[in-house]
C-alpha positions in Angstrom: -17.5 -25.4 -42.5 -20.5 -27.1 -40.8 -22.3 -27.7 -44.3 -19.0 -29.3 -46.1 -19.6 -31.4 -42.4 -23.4 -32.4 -43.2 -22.1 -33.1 -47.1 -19.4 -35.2 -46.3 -21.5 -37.5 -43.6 -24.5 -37.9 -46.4 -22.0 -39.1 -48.8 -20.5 -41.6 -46.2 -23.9 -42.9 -45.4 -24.6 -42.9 -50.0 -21.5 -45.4 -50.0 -22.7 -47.4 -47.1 -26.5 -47.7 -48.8 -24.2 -48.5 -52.1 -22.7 -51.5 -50.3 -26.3 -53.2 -49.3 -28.1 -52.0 -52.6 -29.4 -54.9 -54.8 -31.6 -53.8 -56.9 -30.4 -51.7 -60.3 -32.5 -49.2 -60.4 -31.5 -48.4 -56.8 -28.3 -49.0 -57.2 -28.1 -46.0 -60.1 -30.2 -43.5 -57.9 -27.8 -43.7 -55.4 -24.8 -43.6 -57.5 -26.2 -40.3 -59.1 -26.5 -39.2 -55.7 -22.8 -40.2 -54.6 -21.7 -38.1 -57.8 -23.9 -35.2 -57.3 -22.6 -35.3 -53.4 -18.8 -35.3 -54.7 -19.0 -32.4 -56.9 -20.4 -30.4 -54.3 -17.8 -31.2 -51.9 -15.3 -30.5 -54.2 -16.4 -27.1 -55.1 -17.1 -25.8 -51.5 -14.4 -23.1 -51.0 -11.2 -24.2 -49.2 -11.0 -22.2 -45.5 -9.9 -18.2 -45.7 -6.5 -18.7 -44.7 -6.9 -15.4 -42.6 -9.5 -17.5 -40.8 -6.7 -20.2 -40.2 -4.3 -17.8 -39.6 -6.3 -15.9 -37.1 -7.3 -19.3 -35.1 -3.5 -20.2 -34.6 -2.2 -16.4 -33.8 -2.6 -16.1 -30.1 -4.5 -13.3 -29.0 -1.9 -10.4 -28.6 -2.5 -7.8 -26.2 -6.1 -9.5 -24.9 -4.8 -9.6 -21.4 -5.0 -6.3 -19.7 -3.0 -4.7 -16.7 -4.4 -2.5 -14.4 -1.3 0.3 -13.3 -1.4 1.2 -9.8 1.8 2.5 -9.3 3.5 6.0 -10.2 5.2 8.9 -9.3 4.2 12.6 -9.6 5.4 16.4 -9.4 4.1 19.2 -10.5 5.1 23.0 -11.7 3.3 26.1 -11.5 1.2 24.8 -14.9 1.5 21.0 -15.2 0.6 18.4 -12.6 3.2 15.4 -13.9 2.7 12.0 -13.5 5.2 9.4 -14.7 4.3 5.7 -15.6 6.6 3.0 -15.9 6.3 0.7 -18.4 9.4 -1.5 -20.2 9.9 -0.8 -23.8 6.7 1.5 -23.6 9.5 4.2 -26.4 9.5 1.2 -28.9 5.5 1.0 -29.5 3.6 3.1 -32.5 2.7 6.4 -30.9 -1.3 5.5 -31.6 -0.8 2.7 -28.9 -0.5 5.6 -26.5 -3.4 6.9 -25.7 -4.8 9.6 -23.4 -8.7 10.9 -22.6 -8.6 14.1 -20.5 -11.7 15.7 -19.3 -12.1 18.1 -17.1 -11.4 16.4 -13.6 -10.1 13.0 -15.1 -8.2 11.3 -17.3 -7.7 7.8 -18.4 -4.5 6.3 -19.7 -4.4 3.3 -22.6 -1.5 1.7 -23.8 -2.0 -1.0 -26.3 -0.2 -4.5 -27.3 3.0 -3.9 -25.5 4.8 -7.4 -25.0 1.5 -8.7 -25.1 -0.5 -7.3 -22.7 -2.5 -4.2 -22.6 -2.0 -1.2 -19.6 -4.6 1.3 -18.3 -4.9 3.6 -15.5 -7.6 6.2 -14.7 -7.6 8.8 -12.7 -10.9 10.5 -11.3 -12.1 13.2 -9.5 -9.0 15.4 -9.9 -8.1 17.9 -7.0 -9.0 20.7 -9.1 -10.2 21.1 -12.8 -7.4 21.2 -15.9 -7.4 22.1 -19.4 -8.4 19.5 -21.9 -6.7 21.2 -24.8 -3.4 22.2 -22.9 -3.0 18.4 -21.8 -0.7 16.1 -23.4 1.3 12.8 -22.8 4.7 12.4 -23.7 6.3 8.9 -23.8 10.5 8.1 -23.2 12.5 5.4 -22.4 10.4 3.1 -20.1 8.5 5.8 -19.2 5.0 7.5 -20.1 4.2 10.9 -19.2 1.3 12.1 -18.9 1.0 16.1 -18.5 -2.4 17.7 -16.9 -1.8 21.5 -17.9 -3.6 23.6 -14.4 -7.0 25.7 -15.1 -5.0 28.0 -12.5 -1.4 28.4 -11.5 -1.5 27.0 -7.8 0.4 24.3 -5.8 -1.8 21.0 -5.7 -1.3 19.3 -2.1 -2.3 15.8 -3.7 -4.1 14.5 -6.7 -7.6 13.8 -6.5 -10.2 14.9 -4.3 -10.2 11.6 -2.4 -7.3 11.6 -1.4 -7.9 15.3 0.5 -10.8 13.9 2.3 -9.0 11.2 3.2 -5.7 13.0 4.8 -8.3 15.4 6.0 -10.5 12.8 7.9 -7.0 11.2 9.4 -5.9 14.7 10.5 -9.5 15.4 12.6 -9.0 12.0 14.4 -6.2 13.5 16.5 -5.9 17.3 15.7 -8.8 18.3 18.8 -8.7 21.3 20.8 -8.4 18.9 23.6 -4.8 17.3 23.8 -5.7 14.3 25.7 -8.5 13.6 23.3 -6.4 13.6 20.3 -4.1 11.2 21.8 -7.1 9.0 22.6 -8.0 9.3 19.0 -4.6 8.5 17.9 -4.2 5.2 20.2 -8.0 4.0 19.1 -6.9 4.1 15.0 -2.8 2.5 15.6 -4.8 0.1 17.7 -7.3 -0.7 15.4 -4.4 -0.8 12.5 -2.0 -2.7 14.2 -0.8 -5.8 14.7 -1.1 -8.3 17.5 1.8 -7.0 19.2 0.7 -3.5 18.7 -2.5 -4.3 20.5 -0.6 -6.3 23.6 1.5 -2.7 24.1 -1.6 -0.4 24.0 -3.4 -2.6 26.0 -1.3 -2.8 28.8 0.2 1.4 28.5 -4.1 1.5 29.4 -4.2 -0.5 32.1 -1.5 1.2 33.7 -3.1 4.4 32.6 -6.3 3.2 34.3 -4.6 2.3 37.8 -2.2 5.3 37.5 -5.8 7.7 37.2 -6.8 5.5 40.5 -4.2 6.6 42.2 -4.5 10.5 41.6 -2.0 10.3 39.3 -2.0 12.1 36.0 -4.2 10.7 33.6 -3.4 9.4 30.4 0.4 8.9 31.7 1.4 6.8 28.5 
C-alpha cells in the first residue's frame, strides 16, 4: 500500500513537470515516464479483502474479564467450584478451557459476547489429580471439578486463605481472656469506621477511670 502511495505522488508530480515542459524532447521523456508510471499503478494488486475485512471487524473477544466471584462445595473426591457466566452453554466447548496442575488451576473462556473470562486459582489447600480433573459447563454456569489426591474435608481453598483465618484466629484466641479482647478491640478499631472508633474510644476511657477506681479492669 505505501509503494502504490510513492507511485501515485511521482505520477502527480510527471503531470505537473508535463504542464511547464517546453522543450520536445523533454516533453517525450516525461510522457514515457507518465505511461510507464500508469501501468504500474494499474497492475499493483487491489487490497486482500481479508485485509479490509479484518480492519473493519472489531476486535471480538480482545477485552478480557478477570472473575472474582464464585461459589464452592466439595464431596469426599471433588472440590467444586461454580462460575457464572451468561450464555457460557451456547459457546464451542474448545472456548472452555481448563489447566490443572498440581496445586492450581487456571480457567479460560474465550469470545463470549465479546469479551474474554479468566480466573486462576493458586496455591491450593492441598494437592489434586491432574488427570481426574475436569470442567463441566451448563446453563450460565461453568464447573470446574478438582478430583482430591486424598478423600478429606478441605476447610477452604487455598493455602492463603488458611493462614489468613489462622492469623485472625491468634489475634484474639490467647490463653489470657483479657488479652484476647484487647486484640479484638485493636483490629475492629483499626477496621472500623469513624463511628466505630468514637465508641471504642470512649468504652477505654471509661475502662481507664473504672481501673482507677479499683474497679474491674477492662469493664467494656
Amino acid at each position: 500500500l505505501l509503494f502504490l502511495t510513492q507511485l501515485q505522488k511521482d505520477l502527480e508530480e510527471v503531470k505537473e513537470l508535463l504542464t511547464k515542459a517546453t522543450r520536445k524532447r523533454l516533453r517525450d521523456v516525461l510522457m514515457t515516464e507518465k505511461h510507464k508510471l500508469e501501468l504500474e499503478i494499474k497492475n499493483q494488486p487491489p487490497p486482500k479483502q481479508k485485509d479490509v475485512a479484518e480492519e473493519e471487524k472489531p476486535s471480538l473477544g480482545g477485552y478480557t474479564v478477570k472473575i472474582n466471584n464464585y461459589g464452592w462445595d466439595q464431596s469426599d473426591k471433588f472440590i467444586k467450584i461454580y462460575i457464572s457466566l451468561n450464555g457460557v452453554q451456547k459457546l464451542p466447548a474448545e472456548n472452555v478451557q481448563v489447566n490443572f496442575t498440581e496445586r492450581s488451576f487456571d480457567l479460560l473462556v474465550k469470545n463470549l459476547n465479546g469479551k474474554n473470562y479468566t480466573m486462576t486459582f493458586n496455591n491450593l489447600l492441598k494437592p489434586i489429580s491432574v488427570e481426574g480433573s475436569s470442567r463441566k459447563v451448563k446453563t450460565d454456569t461453568v464447573l470446574v471439578m478438582c478430583r482430591k489426591k486424598r478423600e478429606e474435608k478441605w476447610e477452604c481453598l487455598t493455602q492463603v486463605e488458611k493462614e489468613s483465618k489462622e492469623k485472625e484466629k491468634a489475634a484474639y484466641d490467647t490463653s489470657d481472656p483479657s488479652e484476647g479482647l484487647m486484640n479484638l478491640l485493636k483490629k475492629m478499631y483499626a477496621e472500623g469506621d469513624d463511628e466505630m472508633k468514637r465508641t471504642i474510644n470512649k468504652a477505654w476511657v471509661e475502662s481507664r477511670e473504672k481501673q482507677s477506681k479499683g474497679d474491674t479492669p477492662m469493664d467494656i
